[in-house]
N, C-alpha and C positions, 0 to 999 in steps of 0.2 A: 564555707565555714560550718565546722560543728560544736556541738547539738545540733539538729536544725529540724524543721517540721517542711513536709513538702506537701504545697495544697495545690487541688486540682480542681481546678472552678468549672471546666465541663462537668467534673463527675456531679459536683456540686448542686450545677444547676439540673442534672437529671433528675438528681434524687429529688429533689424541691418539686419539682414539674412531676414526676411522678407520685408525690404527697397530695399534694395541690390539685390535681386530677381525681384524687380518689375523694378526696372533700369536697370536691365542686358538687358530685353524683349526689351527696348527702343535706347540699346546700349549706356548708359550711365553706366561710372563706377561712384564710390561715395570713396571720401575722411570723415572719420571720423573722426567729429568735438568734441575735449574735452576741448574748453576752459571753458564750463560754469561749470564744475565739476574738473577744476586747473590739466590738465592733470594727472588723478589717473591711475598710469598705467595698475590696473587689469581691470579695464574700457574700456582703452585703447585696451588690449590685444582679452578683449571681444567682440568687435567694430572688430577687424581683422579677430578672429575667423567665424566671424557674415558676412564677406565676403568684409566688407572697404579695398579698395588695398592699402590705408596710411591714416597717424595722422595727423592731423591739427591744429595749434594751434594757439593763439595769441601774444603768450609772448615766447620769447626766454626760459626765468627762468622756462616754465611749459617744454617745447621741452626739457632740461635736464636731466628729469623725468625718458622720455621713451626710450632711448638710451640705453637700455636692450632690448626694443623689437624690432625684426625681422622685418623692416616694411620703407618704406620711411617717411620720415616727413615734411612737408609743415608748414610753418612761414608764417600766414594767414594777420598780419598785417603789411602794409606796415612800411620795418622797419626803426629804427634810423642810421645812415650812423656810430653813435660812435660803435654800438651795430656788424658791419660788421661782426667781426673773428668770433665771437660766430654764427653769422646767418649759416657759409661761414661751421662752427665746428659740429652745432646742426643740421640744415636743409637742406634737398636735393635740396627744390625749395623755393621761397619767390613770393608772391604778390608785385606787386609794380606799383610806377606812377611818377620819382623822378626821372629823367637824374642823378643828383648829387649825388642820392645812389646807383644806378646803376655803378657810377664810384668807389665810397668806397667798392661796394663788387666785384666789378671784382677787383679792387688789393688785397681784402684780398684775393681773392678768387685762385690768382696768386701766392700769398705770399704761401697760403698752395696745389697748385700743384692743383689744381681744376678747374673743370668748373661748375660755379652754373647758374643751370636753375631758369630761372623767369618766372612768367604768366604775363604780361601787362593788367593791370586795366584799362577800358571804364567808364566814365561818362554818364550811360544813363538816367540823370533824377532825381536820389537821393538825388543825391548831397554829398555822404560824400566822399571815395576815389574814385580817375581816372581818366584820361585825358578825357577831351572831342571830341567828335566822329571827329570834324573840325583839330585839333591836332594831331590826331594818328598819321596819316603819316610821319608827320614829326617828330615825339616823335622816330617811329622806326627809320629811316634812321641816327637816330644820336645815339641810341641806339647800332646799329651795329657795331658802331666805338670802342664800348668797351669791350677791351680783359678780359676774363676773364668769362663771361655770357653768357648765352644762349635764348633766346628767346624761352619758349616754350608751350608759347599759350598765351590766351586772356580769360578775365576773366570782371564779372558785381560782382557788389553787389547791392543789392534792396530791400524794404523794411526796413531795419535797424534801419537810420536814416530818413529819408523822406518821409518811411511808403505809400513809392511807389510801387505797387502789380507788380510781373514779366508778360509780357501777350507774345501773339502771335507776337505782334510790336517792342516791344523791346529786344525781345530774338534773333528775328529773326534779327532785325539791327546786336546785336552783332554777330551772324554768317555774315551776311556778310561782315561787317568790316574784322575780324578776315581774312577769307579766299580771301578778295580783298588783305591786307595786305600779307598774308601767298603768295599769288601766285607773286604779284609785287617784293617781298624780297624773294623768294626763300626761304623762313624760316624753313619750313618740320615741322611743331607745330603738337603738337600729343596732343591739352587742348583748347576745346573749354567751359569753367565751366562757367554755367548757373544761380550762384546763389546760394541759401540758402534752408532751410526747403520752406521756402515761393515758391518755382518754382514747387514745388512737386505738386499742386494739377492739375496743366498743365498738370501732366502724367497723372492723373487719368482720367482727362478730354481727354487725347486721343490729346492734343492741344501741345504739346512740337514740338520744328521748330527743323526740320531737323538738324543735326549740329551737337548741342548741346550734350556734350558727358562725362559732367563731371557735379557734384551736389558736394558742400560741406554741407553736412548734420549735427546739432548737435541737434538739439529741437526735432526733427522730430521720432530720434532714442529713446532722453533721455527719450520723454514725449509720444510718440506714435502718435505724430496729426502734421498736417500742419500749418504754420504760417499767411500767408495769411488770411484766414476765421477761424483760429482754430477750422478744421473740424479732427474729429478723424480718426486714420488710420486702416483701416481693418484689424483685425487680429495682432494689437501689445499691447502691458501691457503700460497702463497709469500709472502703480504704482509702476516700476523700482525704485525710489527713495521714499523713506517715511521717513516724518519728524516725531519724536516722543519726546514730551515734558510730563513734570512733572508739576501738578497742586499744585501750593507749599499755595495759599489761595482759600479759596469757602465760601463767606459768602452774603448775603442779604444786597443790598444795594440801594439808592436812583437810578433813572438813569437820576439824573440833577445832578451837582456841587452844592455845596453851595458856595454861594461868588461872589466876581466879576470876572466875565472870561477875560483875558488878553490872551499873548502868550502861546501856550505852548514848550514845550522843543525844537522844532523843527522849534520855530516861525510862527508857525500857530494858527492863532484861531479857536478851537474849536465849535462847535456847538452840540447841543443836543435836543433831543425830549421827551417827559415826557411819559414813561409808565409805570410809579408808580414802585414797587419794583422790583428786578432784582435778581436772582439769579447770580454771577457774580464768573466763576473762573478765575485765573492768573494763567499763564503756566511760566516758569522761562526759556521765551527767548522775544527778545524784537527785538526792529528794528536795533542793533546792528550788530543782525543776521541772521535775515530773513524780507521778506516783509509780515509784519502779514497779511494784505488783500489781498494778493492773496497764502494762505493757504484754503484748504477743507475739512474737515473731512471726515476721510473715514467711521468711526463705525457708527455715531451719524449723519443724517440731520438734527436735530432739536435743533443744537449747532454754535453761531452765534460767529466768531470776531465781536468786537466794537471798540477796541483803543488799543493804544501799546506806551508804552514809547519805551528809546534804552537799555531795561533788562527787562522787561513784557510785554505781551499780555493777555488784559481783553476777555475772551471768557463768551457771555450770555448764561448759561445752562437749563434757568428757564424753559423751554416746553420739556426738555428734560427726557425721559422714566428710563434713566440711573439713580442710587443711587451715582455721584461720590464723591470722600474724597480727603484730600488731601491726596498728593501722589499716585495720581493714574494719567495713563499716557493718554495722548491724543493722536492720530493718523491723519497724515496730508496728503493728496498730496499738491504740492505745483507747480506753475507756473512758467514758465522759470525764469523769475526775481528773485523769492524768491529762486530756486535751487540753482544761481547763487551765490547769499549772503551769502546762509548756506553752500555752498562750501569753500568762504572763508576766512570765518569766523574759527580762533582757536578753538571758544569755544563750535564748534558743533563737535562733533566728530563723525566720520565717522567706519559704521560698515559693513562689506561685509557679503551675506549668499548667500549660492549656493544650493538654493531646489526651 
């Protein structure tokens, strides 16, 4: 069936094993990151294999999933206080920055005879979750007052939302917050997490501050590269995930509209350049599914995306060496974004190979 994405859990677990190997040198361990792939748990499993000491995820409903596999599991986003018994049911530890849900999951977490550990979220600059640095102190001390949770460590997110690069300044504030905090409160935190694929090229750089002893990793394994400068990683498969569509038309066509140009489907107007006729095929997936422009071919460099409704993508074939028909398949890498949407999206179906 197509659309489909074809996933290769050997490459999978290279790349991870090859991550996880370069973190160990630095004494960092690495949680594996499966939200952009809806926690698939052979994924999952392959990510542990590969040497992730736990799963990570965003959504309660994916944490579900992997409750077969042998492994801790971390609830990456700070959760909703209604969502508590499930956090308290599915997860070992949760992120967070909320006194108020802090309170909702120490009583679930009472209710079901537990103690649930938390990391405490720093605002160092992003801007999307975490107390600000001026706040911690007091964020803990009120923190402590509730039964049921553990404090057990300190955690950044960066680049994300605010598309703010991890460096030597702000890693290293978060260490010492963290261990000014850990020493004044007695806390004994065993997580000082650094961040995202984006903190990784800090190790390569030899520049990671002291401390730092934890990565949540997901782009970095999926796709093989860094976030930051999307510089590729030494020795991992950038083609663990392949999208492969079917060319359902291939015919010659103008490459201007005729007519007058208004919105189109998405409320954009359109723009276009005149290069006389086009060879033009449609793959029969669209932005329903994926993010057509940040698609690559893998077979063909001389095969261009130009446009996409939300059920087709116009790909120009006309300098291309290949005879294609319809019915014959394309071959994609695709970009963290588009992995993300043809993850979960129904109407891509999902095929695993193990060679």
């Amino acid at each position: 069936m197509f659309p489909c994405i074809e996933i290769n859990l050997l490459k999978l677990k290279h790349n991870t094993k090859v991550i996880c190997d370069m973190c160990k040198k630095a004494d960092i361990n690495v949680w594996g990151v499966t939200k952009c792939i809806c926690a698939m748990p052979e994924a999952a499993q392959a990510m542990i294999d590969g040497g992730a000491i736990c799963i990570g995820d965003s959504r309660v409903e994916n944490l579900k999933k992997l409750k077969n596999i042998n492994c801790k599991k971390v609830l990456l986003r700070i959760p909703m206080a209604c969502e508590a018994d499930d956090v308290i049911r599915y997860s070992d530890l949760s992120l967070n920055s909320e006194l108020s849900t802090l309170k909702s999951l120490g009583e679930a977490a009472k209710k079901a005879g537990k103690k649930h550990d938390v990391v405490i979220m720093i605002d160092l600059g992003d801007l999307r979750e975490g107390i600000l640095p001026k706040d911690a102190d007091g964020f803990v001390k009120e923190a402590l007052k509730i039964e049921g949770i553990k404090i057990a460590g300190f955690g950044v997110n960066l680049t994300c939302y605010g598309g703010v690069i991890p460096d030597e300044n702000n890693l290293k504030e978060l260490v010492d917050i963290s261990l000014k905090l850990n020493e004044k409160y007695d806390l004994g935190i065993k997580i000082i997490s650094g961040g995202n694929s984006s903190s990784l090229y800090l190790l390569a750089d030899g520049k990671m501050p002291h401390g730092i002893n934890n990565l949540r990793l997901g782009e970095s394994i999926l796709l093989g590269r860094e976030t930051s400068f999307q510089t590729r990683i030494y020795n991992t498969y950038d083609d663990v995930f392949i999208l492969k569509a079917k060319i359902v038309e291939l015919k010659e066509k103008p490459s201007i509209p005729t007519g007058n140009i208004g919105k189109d489907a998405f409320g954009n107007t359109p723009s276009f350049k005149d290069k006389g006729i086009r060879k033009r095929a449609i793959i029969a997936a669209g932005r329903q599914d994926i993010e057509p422009l940040n698609i690559h071919s893998i077979d063909d460099e001389n095969i261009r995306v130009i446009g996409a409704s939300s059920d087709h993508t116009i790909v120009d074939v006309t300098d291309s060496k290949e005879d294609y028909k319809v019915g014959d398949i394309l071959s994609f890498k695709m970009d963290y974004g588009c992995l993300l949407k043809a993850f979960t999206s129904d109407y891509v179906k999902k095929i695993i190979i193990d060679k």
